[in-house]
N, C-alpha and C positions, 0 to 999 in steps of 0.2 A: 504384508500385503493387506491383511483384514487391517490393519489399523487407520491406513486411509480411509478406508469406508466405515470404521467405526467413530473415528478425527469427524468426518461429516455431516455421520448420522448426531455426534455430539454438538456440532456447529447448528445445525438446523433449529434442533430441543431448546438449547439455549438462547437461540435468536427468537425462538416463537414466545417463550418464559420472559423474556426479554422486553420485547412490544407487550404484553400481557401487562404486565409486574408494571415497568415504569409509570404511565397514566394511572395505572392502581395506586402504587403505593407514596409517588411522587406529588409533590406540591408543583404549582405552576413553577415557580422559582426554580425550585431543586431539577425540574426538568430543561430550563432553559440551561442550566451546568451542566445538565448530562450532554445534551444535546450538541451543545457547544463544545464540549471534552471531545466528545465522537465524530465533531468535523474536524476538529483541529488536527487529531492523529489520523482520519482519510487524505487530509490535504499534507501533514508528515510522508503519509504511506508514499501519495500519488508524486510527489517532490524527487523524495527516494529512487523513483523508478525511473522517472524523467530526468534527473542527473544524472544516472547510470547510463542512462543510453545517450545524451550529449557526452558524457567522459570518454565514452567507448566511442563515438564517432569522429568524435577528434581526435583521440590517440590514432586509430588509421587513418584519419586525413594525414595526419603530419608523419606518420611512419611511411605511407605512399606517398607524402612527398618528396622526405627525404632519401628514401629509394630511391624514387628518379632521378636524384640532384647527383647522388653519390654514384650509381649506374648508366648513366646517360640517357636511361631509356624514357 
């Protein structure tokens, strides 16, 4: 139970280090790759979620369709 909130509390530290550190330690260039890495795997992540839930809706369209075809209802 405590490691969710310590998973968090670890999320935060490292997001603040994060924005810190980059413009610090990064060249323009080298930030436009990070930058670019970091939408690439959001728009991975966001992809992920959103097929997931088209798969999932089309599996019950067509399992309730065929339902009614095979039941009459």
């Amino acid at each position: 139970m405590y490691y969710i909130l310590l998973y968090r509390i670890w999320a935060i530290v490292v997001g603040a280090i994060s924005v810190v550190s980059v413009p610090v330690w990064f060249d323009l260039v080298t930030q436009g790759y990070f930058y670019t890495f970091v939408s690439l795997l959001a728009a991975q992540i966001l992809f992920e979620l959103v097929a997931g839930f088209v798969v999932t809706q089309l599996v019950a369209h067509e399992f309730a369709l065929h339902r009614s075809i095979v039941t009459g209802k």
